[in-house]
C-alpha positions in Angstrom: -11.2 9.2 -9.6 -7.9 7.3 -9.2 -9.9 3.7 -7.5 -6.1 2.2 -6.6 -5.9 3.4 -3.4 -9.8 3.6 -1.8 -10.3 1.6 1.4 -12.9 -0.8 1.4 -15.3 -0.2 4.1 -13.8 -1.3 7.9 -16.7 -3.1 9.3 -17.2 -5.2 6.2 -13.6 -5.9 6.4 -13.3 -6.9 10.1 -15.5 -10.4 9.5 -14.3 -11.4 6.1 -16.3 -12.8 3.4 -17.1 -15.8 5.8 -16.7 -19.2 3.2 -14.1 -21.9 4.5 -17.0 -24.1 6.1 -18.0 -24.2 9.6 -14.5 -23.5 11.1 -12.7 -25.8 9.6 -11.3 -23.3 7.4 -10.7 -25.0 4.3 -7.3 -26.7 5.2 -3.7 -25.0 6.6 -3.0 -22.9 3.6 -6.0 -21.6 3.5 -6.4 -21.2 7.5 -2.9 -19.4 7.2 -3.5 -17.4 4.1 -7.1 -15.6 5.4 -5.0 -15.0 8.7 -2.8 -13.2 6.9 -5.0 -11.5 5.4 -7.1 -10.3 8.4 -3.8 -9.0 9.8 -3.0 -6.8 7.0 -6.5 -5.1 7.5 -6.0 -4.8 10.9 -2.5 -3.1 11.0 -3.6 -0.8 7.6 -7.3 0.7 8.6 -8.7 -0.6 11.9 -6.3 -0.5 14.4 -7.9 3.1 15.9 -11.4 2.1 15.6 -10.2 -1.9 17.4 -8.9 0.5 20.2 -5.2 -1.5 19.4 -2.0 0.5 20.8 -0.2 0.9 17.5 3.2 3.0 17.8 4.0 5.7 15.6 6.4 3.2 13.4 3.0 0.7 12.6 3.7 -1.6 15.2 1.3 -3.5 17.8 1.5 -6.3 20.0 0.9 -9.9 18.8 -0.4 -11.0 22.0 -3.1 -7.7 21.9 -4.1 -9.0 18.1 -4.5 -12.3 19.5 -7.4 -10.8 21.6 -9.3 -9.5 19.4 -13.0 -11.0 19.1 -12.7 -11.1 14.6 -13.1 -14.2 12.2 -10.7 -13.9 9.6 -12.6 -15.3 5.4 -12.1 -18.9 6.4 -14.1 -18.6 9.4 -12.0 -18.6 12.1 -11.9 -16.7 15.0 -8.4 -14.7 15.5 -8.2 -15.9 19.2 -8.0 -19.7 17.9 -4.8 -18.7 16.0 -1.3 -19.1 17.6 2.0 -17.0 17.3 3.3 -19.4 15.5 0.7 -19.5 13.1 1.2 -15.8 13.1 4.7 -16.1 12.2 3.9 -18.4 9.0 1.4 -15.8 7.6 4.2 -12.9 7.8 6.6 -15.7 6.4 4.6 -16.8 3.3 3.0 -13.4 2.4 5.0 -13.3 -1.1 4.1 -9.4 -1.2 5.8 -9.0 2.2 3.0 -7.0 3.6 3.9 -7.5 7.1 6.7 -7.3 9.4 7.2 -8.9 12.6 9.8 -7.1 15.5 11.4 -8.8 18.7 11.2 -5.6 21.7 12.4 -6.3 25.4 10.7 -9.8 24.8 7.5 -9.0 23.3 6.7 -9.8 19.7 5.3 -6.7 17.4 3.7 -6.9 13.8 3.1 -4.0 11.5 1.8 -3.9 7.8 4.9 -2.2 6.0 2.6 0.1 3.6 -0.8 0.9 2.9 -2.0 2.2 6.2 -5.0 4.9 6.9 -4.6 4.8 10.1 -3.3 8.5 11.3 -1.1 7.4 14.1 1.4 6.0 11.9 4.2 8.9 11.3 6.0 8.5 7.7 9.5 9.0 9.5 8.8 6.4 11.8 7.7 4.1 9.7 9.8 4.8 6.0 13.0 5.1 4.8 13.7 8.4 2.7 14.6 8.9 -1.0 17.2 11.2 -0.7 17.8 11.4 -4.5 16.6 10.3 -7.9 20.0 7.9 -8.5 18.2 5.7 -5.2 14.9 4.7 -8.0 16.0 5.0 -11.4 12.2 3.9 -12.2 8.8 5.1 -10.3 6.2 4.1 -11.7 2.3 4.3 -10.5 0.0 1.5 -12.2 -3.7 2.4 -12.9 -6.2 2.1 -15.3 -7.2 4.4 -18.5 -10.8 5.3 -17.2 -9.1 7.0 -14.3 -6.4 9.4 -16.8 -8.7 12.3 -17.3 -9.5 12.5 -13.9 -5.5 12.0 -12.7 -4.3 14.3 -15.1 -7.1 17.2 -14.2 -6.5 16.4 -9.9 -3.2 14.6 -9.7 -2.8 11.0 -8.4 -4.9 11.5 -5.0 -3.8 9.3 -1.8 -7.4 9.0 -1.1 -8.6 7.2 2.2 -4.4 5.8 2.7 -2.0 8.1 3.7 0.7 7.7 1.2 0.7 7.8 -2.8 1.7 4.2 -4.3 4.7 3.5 -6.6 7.1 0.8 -7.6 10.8 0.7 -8.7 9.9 -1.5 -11.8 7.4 -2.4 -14.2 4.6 -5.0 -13.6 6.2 -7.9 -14.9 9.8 -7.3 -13.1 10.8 -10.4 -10.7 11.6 -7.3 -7.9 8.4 -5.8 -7.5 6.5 -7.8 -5.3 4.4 -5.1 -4.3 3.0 -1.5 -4.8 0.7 -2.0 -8.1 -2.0 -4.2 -8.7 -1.5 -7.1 -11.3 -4.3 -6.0 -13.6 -3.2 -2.7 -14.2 -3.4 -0.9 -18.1 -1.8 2.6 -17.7 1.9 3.1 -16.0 1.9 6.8 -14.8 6.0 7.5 -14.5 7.3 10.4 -12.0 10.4 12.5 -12.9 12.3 12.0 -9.5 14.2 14.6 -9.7 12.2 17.3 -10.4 9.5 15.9 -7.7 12.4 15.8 -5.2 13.7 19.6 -6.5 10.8 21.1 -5.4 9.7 19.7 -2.6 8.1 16.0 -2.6 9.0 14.1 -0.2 9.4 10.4 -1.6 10.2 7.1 1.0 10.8 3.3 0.7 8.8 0.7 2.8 10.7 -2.3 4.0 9.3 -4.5 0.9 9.9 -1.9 -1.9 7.0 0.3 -2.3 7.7 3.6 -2.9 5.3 6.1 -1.4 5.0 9.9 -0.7 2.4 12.0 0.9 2.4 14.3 -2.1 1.4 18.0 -1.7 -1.7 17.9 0.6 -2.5 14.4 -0.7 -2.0 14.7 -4.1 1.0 14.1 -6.9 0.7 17.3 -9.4 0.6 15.8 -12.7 3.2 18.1 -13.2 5.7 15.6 -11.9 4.7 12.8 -14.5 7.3 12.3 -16.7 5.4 9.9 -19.3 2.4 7.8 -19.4 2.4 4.1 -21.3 -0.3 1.6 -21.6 0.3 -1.3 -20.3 1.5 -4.7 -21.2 1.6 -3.1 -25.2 4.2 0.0 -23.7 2.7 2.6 -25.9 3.4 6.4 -25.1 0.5 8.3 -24.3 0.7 11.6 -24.6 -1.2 13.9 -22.4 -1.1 17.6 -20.9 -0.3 19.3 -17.4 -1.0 22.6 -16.3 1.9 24.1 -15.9 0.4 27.9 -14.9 -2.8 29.8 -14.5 -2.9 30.5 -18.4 -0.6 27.6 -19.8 -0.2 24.1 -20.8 2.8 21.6 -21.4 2.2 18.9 -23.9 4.3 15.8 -22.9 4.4 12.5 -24.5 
């Protein structure tokens, strides 16, 4: 099973790891940082089950985040944070995870990818991939214990409601976010013939590429090769391509 995308458990998410000390929380970066990272949780999986009012484009209210009764990893409570402090963990994410919007004077957040949570509409939130010339490269990193099981199912969305790609490969200054860093097998999708028939691809506002697939899953049909990773060797592999046939690819 394809690991990349599986949601770590809510509850164990909504307290941290604790660490940081008694409150002090370890120092501003660090204080900042875990704030940040609470946040993302937050606005990905646990918005329905906090009772937040998240719109259909990802967004909430600062001020109903601020509310919330959590301790972010470095052991301190959300309600001690400020909107300021808010605004420095959206501006020194260097994945850009989250996004901040200004609406009939209130503030909003929203995580730009990687959400669970069913309320958030793809159209609302995404911009579409109207053709293969907008990503000349998609690529989805994972690891080589998960290929037979990819190539058998398809890459799965799992517990997230979008698929995960990039525009480039792992160690490209542009991709800042999308693939994890310790990644050993780059899985890349023929655009066009994903778009052809049907997939429906979009861009988040910091450069992941994700899709919905077919009922949660990316054929392996639509992989047009498969390279280990950092080495770049080809990989060859087989789809189904009917009820009775195969495609060798490599």
């Amino acid at each position: 099973m394809d690991r990349d995308n599986q949601r770590p458990r809510a509850r164990a998410r909504a307290r941290g790891r604790g660490g940081g000390g008694s409150g002090g929380g370890g120092g501003t970066s660090n204080r900042i940082d875990a704030l940040g990272r609470l946040l993302t949780r937050i606005l990905r999986h646990m918005a329905t089950e906090l009772n937040l009012d998240m719109r259909s484009d990802g967004f909430v209210r600062v001020q109903d985040i601020l509310k919330l009764n959590l301790k972010t990893r470095a052991n301190v409570p959300l309600r001690s944070h400020s909107v300021d402090e808010i605004r420095e963990a959206v501006r020194i994410d260097n994945k850009q995870r989250l996004g901040l919007l200004e609406d009939d004077g209130e503030l909003f957040i929203r995580a730009n990818q990687g959400h669970s949570v069913e309320v958030v509409e793809t159209e609302s939130l995404l911009k579409p991939i109207l053709s293969a010339e907008e990503i000349p490269v998609c690529v989805h990193g994972t690891y080589k214990k998960h290929l037979e099981s990819i190539l058998t199912h398809g890459l799965k969305r799992m517990n997230r409601l979008h698929v995960h790609f990039t525009s480039g490969l792992p160690s490209d200054g542009e991709v800042i976010s999308g693939m994890r860093r310790d990644v050993n097998l780059l899985i890349f999708l023929n655009v066009k013939k994903a778009l052809d028939e049907g997939l429906k691809l979009y861009m988040s506002e910091n450069k992941v590429i994700l899709t919905e697939g077919f009922d949660g899953v990316v054929p392996a049909k639509y992989f047009e090769r498969i390279e280990t990773w950092p080495d770049r060797r080809p990989v060859p592999f087989q789809t189904q391509v009917s009820d009775n046939s195969t495609s060798l690819a490599s």
